[in-house]
C-alpha positions as CSV (number, residue, x, y, z in Angstrom):
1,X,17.8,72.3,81.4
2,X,19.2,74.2,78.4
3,X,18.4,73.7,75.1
4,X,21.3,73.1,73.7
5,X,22.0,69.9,75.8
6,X,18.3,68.7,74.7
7,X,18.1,68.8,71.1
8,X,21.8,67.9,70.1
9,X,21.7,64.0,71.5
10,X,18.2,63.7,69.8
11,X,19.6,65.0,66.6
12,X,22.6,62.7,67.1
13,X,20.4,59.4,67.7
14,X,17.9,60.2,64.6
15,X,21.3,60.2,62.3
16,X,22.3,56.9,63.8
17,X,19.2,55.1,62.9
18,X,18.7,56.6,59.6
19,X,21.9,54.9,58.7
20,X,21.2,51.6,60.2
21,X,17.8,51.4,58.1
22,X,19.7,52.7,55.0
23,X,22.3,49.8,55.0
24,X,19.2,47.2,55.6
25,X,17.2,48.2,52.5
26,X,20.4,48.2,50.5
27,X,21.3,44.7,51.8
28,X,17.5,43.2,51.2
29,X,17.8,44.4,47.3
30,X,21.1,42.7,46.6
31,X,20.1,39.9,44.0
32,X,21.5,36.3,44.8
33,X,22.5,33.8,42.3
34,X,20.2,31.6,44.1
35,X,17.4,33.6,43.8
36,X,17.8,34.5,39.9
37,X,19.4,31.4,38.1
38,X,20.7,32.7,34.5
39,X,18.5,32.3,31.7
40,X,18.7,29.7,28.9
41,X,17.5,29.1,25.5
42,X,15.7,26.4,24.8
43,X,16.1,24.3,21.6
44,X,13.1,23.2,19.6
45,X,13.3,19.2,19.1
46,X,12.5,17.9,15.9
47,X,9.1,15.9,15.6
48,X,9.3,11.9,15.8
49,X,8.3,10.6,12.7
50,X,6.0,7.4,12.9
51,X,7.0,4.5,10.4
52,X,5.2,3.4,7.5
53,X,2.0,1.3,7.8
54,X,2.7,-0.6,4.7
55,X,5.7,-2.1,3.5
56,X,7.5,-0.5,0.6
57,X,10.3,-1.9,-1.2
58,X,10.7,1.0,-3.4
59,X,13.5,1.8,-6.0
60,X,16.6,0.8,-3.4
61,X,15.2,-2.3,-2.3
62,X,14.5,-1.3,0.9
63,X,12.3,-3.2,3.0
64,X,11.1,-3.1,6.3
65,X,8.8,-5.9,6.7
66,X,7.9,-6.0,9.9
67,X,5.7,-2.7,9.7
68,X,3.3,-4.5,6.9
69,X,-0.2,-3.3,7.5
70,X,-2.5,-6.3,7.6
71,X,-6.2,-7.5,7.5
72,X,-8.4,-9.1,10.2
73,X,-7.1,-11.9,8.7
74,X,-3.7,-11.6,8.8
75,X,-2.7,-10.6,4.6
76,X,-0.7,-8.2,3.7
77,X,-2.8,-4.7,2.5
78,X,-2.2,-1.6,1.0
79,X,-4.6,1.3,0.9
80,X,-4.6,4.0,-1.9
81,X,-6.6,7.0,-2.5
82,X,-8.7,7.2,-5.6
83,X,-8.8,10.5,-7.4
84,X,-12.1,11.1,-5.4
85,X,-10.6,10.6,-2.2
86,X,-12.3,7.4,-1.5
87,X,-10.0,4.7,-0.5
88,X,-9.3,1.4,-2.2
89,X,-7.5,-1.5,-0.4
90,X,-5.4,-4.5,-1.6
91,X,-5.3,-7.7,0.1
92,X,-2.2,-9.9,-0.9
93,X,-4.0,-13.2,-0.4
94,X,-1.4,-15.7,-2.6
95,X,0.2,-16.3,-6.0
96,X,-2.2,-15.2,-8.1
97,X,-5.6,-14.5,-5.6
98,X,-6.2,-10.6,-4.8
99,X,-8.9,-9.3,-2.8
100,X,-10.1,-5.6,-3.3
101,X,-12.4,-3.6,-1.3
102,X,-13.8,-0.3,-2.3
103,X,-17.0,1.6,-1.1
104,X,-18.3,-1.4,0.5
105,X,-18.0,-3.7,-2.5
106,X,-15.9,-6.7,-2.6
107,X,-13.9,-8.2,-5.4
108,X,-11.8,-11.2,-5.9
109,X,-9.5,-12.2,-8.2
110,X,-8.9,-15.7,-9.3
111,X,-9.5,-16.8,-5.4
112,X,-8.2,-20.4,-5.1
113,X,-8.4,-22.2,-1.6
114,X,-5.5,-25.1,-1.5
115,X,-2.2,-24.3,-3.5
116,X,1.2,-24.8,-2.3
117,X,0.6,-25.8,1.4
118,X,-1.2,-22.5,1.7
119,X,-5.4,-22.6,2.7
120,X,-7.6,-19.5,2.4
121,X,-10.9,-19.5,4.3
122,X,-13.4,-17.8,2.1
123,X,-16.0,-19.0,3.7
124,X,-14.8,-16.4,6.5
125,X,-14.5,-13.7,3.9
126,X,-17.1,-11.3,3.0
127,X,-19.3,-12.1,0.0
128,X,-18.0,-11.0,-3.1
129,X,-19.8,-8.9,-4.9
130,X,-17.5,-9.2,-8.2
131,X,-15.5,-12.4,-9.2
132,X,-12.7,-12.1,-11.8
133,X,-11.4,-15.2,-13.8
134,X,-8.7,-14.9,-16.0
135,X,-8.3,-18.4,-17.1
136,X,-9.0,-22.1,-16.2
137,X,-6.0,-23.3,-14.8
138,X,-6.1,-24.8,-11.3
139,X,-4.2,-22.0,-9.4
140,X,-6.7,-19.3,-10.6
141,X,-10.2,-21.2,-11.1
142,X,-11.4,-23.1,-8.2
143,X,-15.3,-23.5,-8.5
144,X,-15.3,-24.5,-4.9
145,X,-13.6,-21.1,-3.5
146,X,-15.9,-19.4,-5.7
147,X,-18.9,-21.1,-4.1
148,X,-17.9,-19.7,-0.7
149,X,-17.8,-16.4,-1.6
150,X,-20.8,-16.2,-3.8
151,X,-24.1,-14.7,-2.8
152,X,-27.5,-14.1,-4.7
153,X,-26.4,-11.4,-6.9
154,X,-22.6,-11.9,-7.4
155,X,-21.0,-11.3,-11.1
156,X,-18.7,-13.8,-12.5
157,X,-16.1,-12.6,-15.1
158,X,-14.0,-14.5,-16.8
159,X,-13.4,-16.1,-20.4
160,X,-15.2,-18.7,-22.2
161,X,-13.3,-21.8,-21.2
162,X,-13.9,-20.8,-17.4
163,X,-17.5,-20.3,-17.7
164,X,-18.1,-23.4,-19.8
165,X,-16.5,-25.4,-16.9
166,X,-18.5,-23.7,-14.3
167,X,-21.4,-23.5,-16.0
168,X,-22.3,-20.4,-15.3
169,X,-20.2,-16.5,-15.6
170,X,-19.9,-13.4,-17.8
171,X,-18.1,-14.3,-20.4
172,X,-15.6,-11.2,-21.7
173,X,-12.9,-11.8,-24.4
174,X,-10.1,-9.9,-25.1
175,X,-10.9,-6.6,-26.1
176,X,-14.0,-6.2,-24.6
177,X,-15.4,-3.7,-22.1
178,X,-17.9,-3.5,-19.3
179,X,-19.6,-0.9,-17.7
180,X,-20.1,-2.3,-13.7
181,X,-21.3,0.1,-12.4
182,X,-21.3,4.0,-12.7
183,X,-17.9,4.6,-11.4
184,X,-16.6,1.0,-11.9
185,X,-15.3,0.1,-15.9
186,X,-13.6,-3.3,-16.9
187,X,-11.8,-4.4,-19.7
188,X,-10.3,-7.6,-20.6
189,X,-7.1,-7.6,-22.5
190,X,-4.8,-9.9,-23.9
191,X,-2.7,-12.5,-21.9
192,X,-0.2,-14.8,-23.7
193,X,2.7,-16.6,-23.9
194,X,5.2,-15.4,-27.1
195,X,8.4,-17.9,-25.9
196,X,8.8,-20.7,-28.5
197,X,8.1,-23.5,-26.9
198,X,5.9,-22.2,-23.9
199,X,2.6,-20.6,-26.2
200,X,1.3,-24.3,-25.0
201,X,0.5,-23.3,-21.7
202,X,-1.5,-19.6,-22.4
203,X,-2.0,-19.8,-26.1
204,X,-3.1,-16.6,-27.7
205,X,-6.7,-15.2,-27.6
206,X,-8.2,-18.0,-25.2
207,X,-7.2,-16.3,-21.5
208,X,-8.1,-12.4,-19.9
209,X,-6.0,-10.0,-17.9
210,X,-7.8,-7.1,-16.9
211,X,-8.0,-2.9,-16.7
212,X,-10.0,-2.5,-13.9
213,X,-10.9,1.4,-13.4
214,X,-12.6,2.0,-9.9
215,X,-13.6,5.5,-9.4
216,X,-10.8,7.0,-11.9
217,X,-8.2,4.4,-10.2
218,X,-6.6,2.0,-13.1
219,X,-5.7,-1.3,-11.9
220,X,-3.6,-3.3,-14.2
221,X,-4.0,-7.3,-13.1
222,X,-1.9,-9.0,-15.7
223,X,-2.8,-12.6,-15.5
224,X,-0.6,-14.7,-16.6
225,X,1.3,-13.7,-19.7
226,X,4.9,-12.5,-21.0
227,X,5.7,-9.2,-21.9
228,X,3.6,-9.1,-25.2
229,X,3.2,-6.1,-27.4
230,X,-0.1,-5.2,-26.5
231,X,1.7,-3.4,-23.4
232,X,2.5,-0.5,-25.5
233,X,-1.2,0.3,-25.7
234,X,-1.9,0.0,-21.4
235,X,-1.2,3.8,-20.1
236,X,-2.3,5.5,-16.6
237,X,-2.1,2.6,-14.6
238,X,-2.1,3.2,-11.1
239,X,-1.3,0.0,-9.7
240,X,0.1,-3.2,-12.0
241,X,-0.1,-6.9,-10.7
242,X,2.9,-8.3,-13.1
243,X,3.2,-12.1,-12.9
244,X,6.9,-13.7,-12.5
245,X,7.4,-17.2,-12.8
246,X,9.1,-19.2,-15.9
247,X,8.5,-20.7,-17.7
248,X,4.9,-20.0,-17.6
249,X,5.0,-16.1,-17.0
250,X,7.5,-13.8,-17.4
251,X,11.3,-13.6,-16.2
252,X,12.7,-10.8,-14.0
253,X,14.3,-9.3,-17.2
254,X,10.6,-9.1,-19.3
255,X,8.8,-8.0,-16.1
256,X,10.7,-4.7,-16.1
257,X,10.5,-4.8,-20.0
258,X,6.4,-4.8,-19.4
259,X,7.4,-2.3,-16.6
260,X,8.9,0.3,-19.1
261,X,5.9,-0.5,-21.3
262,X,3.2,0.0,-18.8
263,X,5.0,2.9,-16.5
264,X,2.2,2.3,-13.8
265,X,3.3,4.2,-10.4
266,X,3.2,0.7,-8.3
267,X,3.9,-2.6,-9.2
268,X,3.4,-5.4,-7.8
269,X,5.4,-9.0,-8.7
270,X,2.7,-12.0,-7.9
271,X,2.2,-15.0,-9.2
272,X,6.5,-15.4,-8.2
273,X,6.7,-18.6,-7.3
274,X,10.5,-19.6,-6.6
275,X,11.3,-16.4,-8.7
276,X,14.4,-14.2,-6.6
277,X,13.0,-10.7,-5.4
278,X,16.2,-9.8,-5.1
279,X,17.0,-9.8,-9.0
280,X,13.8,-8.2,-9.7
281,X,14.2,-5.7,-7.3
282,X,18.0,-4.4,-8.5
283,X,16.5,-4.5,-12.1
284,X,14.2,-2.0,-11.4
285,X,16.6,0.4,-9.4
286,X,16.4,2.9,-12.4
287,X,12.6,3.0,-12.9
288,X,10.3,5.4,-12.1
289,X,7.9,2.6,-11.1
290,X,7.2,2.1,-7.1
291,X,8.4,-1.4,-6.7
292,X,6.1,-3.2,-3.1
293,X,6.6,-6.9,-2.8
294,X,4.1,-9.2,-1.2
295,X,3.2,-12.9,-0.2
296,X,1.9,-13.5,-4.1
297,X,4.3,-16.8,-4.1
């Protein structure tokens, strides 16, 4: 067979396929949408911020109750940092009774079972190791709450009239100053009425409020007094407790007159009785003072 009629069909055939394989490869490298979906930029989402523990009516008057932090036993508490780091907590118990815990020491402030349709169970409580008086009237001395929370070596503070009716205490008057323990100072201070016609019912020199300093933190608890003059004198407070009720205490109008005095960074109304919040808390709108209310009716 001749050559020619050999090699041209083979030459022919090897064309033919090298085009049908080119057209494949070029098909199989074609991109689909479905294959490579477009590219999008995501958007960071801002974190969710968790409410507050504690309730704070601050400057405004805002209030969000129903995130109050509270104790095993249901009380209000707030918790604050002393300048060692070491946390000190507030229990609201009522009107004029606080409870404080620090380090594993327990005080109480004028604890009073019975007042106003309101019961505490200190016999629940833990022992107190400190007990602060700051006068004898029946809604801040009540030798039977201090019985439940006394044990063996628990200190009893308070003024002469108070420890003559219990027969027993620490007596301080105004003025004077006790070393606790190393980190732990107190000092009584004055607490009186200065309305004519009201000095009857906390006459001057006989009752206590008290500075009480707790690892550097200053703890202003007022008792029950108006805005006096000895204010002036009471600086770097941390926290204030600022009785509120007239005739006895103070009226919305002096407590943010003892508020300018003091300038503590909290305060605390108790001791309020009937007294509106509401007044209190748009007369202190312009203050640099952190206004919180509790349960101290």
């Amino acid at each position: 067979m001749p050559y020619n009629k050999v090699i041209y069909p083979f030459i022919f055939i090897c064309i033919a396929a090298l085009f049908i394989f080119g057209c494949t490869q070029q098909q199989k490298v074609q991109p689909s949408e479905a294959q490579t979906p477009p590219q999008t930029q995501s958007t960071p989402q801002p974190a969710q911020s968790s409410p507050s523990s504690t309730t704070s009516v601050t400057n405004n008057g805002d209030s969000n109750m129903q995130n109050t932090q509270r104790d095993a036993f249901g009380y209000e508490m707030d918790v604050f940092q002393t300048p060692s780091g070491k946390n000190i907590t507030f229990h609201a118990i009522k009107h004029g009774s606080i409870r404080v815990e620090f380090d594993n020491l327990e005080f109480e402030i004028d604890p009073v079972i019975n007042l106003n349709d309101k019961k505490t169970d200190y016999q629940a409580f833990p022992d107190a190791d400190y007990i602060l008086v700051t006068h004898e009237h029946f809604d801040h001395l009540d030798p039977e709450a201090i019985q439940a929370l006394e044990k063996q070596n628990t200190e009893i503070i308070t003024n002469a009239a108070c420890a003559e009716k219990l027969g027993r205490g620490t007596v301080m008057a105004n003025g004077d100053k006790r070393v606790l323990r190393e980190n732990i100072h107190l000092e009584a201070v004055p607490a009186y009425n200065t309305t004519p016609g009201r000095e009857k019912y906390h006459p001057r020199g006989r009752d206590n409020g008290f500075i009480l300093t707790i690892d550097g933190f200053r703890i202003y608890i007022a008792g029950d007094t108006e805005d006096i003059p000895e204010m002036e004198g009471i600086k770097n407070i941390d926290v204030a407790f600022l009785p509120c009720n007239q005739p006895f205490t103070m009226t919305p109008a002096q407590l943010v007159h003892a508020t300018s005095m003091i300038q503590p960074k909290v305060v605390f109304p108790y001791h309020y009785g009937d007294t509106s919040m509401d007044e209190l808390k748009s007369l202190l709108t312009n203050t640099p003072s952190e206004l919180r209310i509790r349960q101290y009716q």
